[in-house]
KOLPALUM-633013 format. One record per residue (C-alpha): residue in one letter; x, y, z. Coordinates in steps of 0.1 Angstrom, whole numbers, padded with zeros to 4 digits, m for minus. Example, Ala and Ser with C-alpha at 12.3 -4.5 7.8 and 13.67 -1.06 7.14 Angstrom:
BEGIN
<atom "a", <0123, m0045, 0078>> <atom "s", <0137, m0011, 0071>> 
***
This chain:
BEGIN
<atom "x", <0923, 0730, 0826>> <atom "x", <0929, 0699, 0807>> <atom "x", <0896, 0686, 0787>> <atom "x", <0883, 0654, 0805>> <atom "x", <0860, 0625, 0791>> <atom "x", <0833, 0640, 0796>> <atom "x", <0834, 0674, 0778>> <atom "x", <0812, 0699, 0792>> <atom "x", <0813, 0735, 0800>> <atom "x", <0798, 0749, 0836>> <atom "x", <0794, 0781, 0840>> <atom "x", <0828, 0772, 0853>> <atom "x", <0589, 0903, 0982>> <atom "x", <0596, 0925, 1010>> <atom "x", <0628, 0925, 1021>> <atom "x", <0636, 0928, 1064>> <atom "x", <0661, 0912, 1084>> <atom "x", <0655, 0877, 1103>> <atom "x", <0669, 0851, 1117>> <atom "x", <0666, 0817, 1106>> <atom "x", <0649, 0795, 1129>> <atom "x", <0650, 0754, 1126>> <atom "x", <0612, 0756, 1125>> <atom "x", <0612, 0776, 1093>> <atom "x", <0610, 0752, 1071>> <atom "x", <0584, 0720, 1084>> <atom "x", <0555, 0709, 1063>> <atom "x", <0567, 0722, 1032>> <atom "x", <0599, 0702, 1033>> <atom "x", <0578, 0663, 1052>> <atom "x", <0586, 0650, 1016>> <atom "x", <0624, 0658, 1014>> <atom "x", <0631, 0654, 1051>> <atom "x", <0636, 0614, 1041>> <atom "x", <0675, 0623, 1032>> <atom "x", <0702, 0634, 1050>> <atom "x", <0724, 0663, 1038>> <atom "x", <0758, 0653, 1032>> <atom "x", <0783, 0672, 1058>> <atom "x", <0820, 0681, 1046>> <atom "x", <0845, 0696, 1074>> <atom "x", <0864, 0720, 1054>> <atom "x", <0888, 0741, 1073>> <atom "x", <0878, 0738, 1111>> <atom "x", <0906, 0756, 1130>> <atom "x", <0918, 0796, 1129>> <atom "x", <0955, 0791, 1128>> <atom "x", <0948, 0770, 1094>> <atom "x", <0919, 0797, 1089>> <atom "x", <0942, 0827, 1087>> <atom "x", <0970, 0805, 1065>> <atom "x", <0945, 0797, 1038>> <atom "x", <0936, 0834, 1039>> <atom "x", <0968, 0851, 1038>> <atom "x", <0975, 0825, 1006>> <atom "x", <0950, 0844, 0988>> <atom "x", <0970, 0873, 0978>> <atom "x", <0959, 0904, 0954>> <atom "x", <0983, 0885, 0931>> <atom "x", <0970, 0851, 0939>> <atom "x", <0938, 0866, 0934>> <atom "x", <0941, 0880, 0900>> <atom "x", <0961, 0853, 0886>> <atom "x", <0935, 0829, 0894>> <atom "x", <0913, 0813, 0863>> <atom "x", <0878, 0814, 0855>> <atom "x", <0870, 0770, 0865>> <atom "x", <0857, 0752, 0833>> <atom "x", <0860, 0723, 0846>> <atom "x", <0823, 0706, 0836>> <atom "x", <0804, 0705, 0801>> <atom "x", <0785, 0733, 0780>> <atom "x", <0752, 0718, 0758>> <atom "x", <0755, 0723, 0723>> <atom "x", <0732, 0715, 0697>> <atom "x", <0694, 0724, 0691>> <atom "x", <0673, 0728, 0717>> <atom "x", <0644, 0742, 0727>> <atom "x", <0642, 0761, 0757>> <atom "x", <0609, 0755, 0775>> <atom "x", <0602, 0721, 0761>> <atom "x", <0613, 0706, 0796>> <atom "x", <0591, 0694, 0823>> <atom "x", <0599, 0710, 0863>> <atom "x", <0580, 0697, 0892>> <atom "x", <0570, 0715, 0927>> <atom "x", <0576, 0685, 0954>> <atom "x", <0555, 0704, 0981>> <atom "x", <0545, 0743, 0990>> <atom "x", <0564, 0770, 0981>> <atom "x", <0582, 0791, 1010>> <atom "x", <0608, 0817, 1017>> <atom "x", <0630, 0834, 1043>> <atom "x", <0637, 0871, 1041>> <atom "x", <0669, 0886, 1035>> <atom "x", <0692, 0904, 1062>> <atom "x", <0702, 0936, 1062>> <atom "x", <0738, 0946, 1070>> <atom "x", <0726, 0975, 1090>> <atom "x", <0739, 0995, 1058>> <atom "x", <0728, 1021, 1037>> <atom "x", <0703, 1024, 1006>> <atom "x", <0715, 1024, 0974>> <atom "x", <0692, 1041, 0958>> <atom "x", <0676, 1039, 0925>> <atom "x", <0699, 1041, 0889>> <atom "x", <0695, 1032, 0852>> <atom "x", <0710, 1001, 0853>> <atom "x", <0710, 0978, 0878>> <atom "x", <0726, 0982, 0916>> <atom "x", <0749, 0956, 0918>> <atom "x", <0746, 0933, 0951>> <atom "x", <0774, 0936, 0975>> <atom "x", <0767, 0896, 0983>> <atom "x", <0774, 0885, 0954>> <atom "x", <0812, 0883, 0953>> <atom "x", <0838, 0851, 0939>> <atom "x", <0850, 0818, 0956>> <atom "x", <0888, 0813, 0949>> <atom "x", <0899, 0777, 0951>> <atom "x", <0925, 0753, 0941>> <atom "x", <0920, 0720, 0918>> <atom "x", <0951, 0697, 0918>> <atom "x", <0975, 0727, 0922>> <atom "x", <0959, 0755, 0895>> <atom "x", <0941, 0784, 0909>> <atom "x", <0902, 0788, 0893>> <atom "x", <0874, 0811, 0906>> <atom "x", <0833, 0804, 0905>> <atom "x", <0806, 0834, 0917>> <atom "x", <0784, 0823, 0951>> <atom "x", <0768, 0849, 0970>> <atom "x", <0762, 0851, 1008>> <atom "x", <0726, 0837, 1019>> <atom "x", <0708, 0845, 1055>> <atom "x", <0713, 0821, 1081>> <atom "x", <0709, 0820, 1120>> <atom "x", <0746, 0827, 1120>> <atom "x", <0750, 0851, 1094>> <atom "x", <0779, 0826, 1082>> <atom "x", <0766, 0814, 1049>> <atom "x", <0779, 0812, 1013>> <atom "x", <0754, 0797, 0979>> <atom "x", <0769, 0786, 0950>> <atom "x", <0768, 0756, 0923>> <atom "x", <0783, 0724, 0937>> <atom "x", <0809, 0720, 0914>> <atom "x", <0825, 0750, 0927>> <atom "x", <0834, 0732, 0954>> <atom "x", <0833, 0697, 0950>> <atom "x", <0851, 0682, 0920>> <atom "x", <0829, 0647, 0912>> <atom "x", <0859, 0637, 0887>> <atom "x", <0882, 0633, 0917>> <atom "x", <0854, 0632, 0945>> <atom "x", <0873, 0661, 0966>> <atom "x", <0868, 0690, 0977>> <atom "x", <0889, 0719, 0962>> <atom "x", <0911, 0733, 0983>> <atom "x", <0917, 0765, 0998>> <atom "x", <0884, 0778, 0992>> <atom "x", <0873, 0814, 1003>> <atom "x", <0847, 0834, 0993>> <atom "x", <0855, 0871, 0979>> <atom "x", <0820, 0893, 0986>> <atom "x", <0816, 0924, 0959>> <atom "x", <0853, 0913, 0946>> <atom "x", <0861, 0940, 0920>> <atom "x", <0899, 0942, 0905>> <atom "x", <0917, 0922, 0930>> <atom "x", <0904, 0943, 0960>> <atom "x", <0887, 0922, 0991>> <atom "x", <0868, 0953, 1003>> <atom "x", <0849, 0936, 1029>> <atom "x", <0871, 0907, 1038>> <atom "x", <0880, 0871, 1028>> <atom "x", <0858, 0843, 1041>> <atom "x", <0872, 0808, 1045>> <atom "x", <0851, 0777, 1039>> <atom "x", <0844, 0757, 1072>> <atom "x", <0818, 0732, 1066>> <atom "x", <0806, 0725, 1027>> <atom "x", <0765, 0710, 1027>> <atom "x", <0755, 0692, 0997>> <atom "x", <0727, 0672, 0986>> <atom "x", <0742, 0637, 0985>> <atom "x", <0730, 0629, 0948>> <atom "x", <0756, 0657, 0938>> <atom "x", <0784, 0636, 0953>> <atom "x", <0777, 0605, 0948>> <atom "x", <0757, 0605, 0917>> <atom "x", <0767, 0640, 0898>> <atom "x", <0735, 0648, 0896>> <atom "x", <0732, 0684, 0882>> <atom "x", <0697, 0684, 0893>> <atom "x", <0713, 0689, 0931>> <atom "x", <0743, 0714, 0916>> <atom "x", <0741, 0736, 0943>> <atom "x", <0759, 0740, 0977>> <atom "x", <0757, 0762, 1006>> <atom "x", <0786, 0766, 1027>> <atom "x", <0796, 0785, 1060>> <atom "x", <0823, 0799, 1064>> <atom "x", <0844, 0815, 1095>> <atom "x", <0847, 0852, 1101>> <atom "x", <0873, 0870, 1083>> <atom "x", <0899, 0883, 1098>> <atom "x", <0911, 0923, 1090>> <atom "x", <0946, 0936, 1077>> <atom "x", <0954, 0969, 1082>> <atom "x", <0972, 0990, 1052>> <atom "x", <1005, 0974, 1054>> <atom "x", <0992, 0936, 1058>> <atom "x", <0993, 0936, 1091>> <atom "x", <0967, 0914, 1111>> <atom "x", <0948, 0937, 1133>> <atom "x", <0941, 0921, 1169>> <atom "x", <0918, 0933, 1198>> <atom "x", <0937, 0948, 1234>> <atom "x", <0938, 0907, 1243>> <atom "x", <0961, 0903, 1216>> <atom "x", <0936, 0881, 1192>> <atom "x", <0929, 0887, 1157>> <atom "x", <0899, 0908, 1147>> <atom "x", <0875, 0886, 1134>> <atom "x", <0840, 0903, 1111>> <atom "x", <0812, 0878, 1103>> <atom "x", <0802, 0880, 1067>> <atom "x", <0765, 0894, 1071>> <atom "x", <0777, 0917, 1092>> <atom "x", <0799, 0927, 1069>> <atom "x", <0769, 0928, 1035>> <atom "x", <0739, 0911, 1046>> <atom "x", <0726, 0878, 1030>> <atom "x", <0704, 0873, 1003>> <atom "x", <0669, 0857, 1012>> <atom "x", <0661, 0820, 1000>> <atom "x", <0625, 0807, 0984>> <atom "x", <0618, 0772, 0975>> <atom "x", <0592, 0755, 0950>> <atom "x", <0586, 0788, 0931>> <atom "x", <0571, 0795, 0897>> <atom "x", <0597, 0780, 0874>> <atom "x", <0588, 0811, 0848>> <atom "x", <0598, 0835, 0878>> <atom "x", <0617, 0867, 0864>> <atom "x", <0645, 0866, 0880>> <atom "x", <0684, 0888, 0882>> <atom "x", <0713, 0862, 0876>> <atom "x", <0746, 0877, 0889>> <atom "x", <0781, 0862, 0883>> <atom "x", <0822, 0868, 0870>> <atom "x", <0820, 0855, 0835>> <atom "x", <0856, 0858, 0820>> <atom "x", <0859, 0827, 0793>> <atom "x", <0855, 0822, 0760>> <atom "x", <0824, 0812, 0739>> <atom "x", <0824, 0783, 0716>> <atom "x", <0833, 0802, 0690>> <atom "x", <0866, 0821, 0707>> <atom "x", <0854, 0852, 0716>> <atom "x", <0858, 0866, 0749>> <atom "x", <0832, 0893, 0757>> <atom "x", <0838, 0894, 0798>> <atom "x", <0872, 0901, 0821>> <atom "x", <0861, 0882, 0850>> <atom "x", <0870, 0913, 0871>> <atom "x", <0837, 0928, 0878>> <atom "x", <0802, 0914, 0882>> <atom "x", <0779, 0912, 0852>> <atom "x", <0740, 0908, 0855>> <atom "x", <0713, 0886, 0831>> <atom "x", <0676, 0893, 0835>> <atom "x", <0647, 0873, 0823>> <atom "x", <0620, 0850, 0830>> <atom "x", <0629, 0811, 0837>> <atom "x", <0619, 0778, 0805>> <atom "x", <0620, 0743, 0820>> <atom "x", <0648, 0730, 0798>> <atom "x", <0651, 0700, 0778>> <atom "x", <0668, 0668, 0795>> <atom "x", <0707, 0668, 0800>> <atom "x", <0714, 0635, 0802>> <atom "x", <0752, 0640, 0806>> <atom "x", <0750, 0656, 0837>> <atom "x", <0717, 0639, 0845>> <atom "x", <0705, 0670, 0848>> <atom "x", <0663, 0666, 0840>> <atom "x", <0646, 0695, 0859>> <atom "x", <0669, 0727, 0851>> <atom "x", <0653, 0757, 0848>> <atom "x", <0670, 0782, 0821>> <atom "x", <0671, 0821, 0814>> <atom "x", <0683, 0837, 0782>> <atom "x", <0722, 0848, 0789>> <atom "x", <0751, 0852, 0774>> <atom "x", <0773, 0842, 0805>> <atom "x", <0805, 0824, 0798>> <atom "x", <0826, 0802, 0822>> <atom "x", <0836, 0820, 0854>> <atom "x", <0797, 0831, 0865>> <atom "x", <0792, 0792, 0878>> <atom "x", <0776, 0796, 0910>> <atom "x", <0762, 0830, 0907>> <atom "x", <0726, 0837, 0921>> <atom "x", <0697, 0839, 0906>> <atom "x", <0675, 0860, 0926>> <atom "x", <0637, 0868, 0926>> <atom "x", <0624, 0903, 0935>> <atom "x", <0654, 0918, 0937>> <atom "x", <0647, 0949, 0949>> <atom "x", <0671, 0978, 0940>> <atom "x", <0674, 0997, 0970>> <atom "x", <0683, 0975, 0997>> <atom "x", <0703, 0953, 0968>> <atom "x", <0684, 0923, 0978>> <atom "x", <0656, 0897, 0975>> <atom "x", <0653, 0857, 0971>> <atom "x", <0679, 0832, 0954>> <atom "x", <0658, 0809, 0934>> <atom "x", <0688, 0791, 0917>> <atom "x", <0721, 0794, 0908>> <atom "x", <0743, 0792, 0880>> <atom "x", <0751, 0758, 0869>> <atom "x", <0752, 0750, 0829>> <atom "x", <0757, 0772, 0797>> <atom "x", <0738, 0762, 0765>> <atom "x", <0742, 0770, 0728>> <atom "x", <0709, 0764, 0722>> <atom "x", <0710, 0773, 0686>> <atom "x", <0748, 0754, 0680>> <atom "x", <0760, 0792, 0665>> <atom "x", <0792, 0785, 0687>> <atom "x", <0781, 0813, 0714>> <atom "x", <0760, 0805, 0748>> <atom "x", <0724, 0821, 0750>> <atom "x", <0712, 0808, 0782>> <atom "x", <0720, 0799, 0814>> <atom "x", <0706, 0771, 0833>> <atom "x", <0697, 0767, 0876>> <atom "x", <0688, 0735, 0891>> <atom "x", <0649, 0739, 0907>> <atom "x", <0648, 0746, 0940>> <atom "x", <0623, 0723, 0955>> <atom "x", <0616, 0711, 0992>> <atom "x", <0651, 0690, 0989>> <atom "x", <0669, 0724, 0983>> <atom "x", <0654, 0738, 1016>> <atom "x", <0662, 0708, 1034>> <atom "x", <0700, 0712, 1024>> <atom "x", <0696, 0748, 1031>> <atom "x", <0680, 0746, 1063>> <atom "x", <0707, 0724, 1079>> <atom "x", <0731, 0745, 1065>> <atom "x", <0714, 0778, 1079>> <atom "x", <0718, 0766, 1117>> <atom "x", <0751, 0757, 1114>> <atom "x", <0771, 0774, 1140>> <atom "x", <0814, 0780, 1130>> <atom "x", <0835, 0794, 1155>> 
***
């Protein structure tokens, strides 16, 4: 993508099944309750549904770029030296199951299967992010950073967008899930504020191909539709957690450090692990509450979760964050860490909208 004026780099408990009531999140969200989530209508009907589905292609797929499209932070920092703020009690909702199968125990970590890619196009060019899929009432539900879906240079939404769970080499092993309604907070849009880099976004049921490509349909002659948490389950959401949580961040990294290397394909998931620093300021993306991790994640894992108590054997636990900016905190022309926006009381207002929203 062509550089822009504003040179940046994105990273372009217990765990039980539940369902997410609108009463879930009351007194600890009063405070952030005072603003209303900004609502985006992305692809509402299933004949335009199934078009932007069948666009994405294995070729389409794999010929599609890791997006860069926002700024990296270069220079000396010091990780830890930043201030992050609780605006209320913490809470949580529980992840959901998709009725599957342990995974069982192994030297590294099991990977989640809702942690997948969002495809998408920006002015014509193909570019993928990382999101995973999040409980909701609907089992309908997408995470991921803002900017993966909503470009603030243009203010529009990219288009096309689908989300890719437990993508791996081209393959869409348990569908393709096409955005219907995008939730942001509104500073994101209106005042790219990093702080609120996140989005959560259902999407419709996918529909299934057989073998040759052929759309399966039911004995009434319509397609066979799978909802996505059927399909892998969500991951469980917590709000106004430690900010020095030890958490899993999960993403597709695939570009370049500073310095030109290029460590990652972008074709299977890659995992960081460590325990969250407030970070110092970002004033260019007036970003002044990110919390950061030590990774070396590259453009392409933008979007990916960062999830607390993840617990191996069901592949699940809590996103506290996701993926938003890469830092060279050390200016040695490689990133070392990763930062999330906090999630506070405003993120679990955003959320819980989201989480009741009902596609057809």
């Amino acid at each position: 993508m062509t550089s822009r004026a504003r040179r940046a780099i994105v990273l372009g408990g217990a765990v039980a099944a539940t369902a997410v009531a609108g009463a879930t999140l009351t007194s600890t969200t009063a405070n952030a309750a005072k603003f209303a989530p900004k609502r985006i209508t992305m692809v509402s009907s299933e004949a335009a549904a199934q078009s932007v589905a069948q666009y994405w292609t294995p070729a389409n797929l794999k010929a599609a770029k890791s997006y860069t499209d926002v700024v990296y932070m270069k220079g000396k920092f010091k990780p830890g030296s930043g201030k992050v703020s609780k605006d209320g009690g913490a809470g949580s909702v529980a992840p959901g199951a998709p009725g599957g199968s342990s995974g069982g125990y192994a030297r590294n970590v099991n990977l989640p299967y809702t942690v997948g890619k969002v495809f998408f196009r920006v002015n014509g060019q193909r570019y993928w992010c990382s999101a995973s899929s999040i409980q909701s009432k609907y089992r309908n539900l997408v995470a991921t950073a803002g900017h993966c879906v909503y470009d603030t240079e243009t203010n529009r939404l990219a288009d096309r967008w689908v989300f890719v769970p437990a993508y791996k080499d081209g393959k869409a092993a348990f569908g393709i899930y096409v955005g219907h309604t995008l939730n942001l907070h509104p500073d994101f849009e209106v005042f790219e504020d990093y702080d609120r880099d996140f989005a959560f976004v259902n999407v419709h049921s996918s529909f299934v191909w057989d073998r040759n490509g052929k759309l399966q349909r039911d004995e009434k002659g319509k397609p066979v539709r799978v909802r996505l948490g059927d399909q892998v389950g969500g991951q469980g959401f917590a709000w106004n957690q430690d900010p020095k949580s030890t958490v899993w961040a999960f993403g597709y990294p695939a570009g370049k450090h500073l310095d030109g290397d290029q460590p990652y394909s972008g074709h299977t998931m890659k995992s960081c692990y460590g325990s969250g620093k407030a970070m110092p300021v970002a004033a260019k993306f007036n970003a002044q509450e990110h919390v950061g991790i030590k990774c070396a994640f590259t453009p392409g894992a933008s979007g990916g979760p960062w999830i607390k108590n993840y617990n191996q054997s069901k592949r699940a636990g809590y996103i506290v964050g996701v993926n938003s900016l890469a830092w060279d905190t050390d200016a040695n022309g490689r990133y070392d860490h990763i930062s999330s926006p906090y999630f506070d009381g405003q993120t679990a207002a955003v959320y819980n909208y989201a989480a009741n929203l009902w596609t057809k």
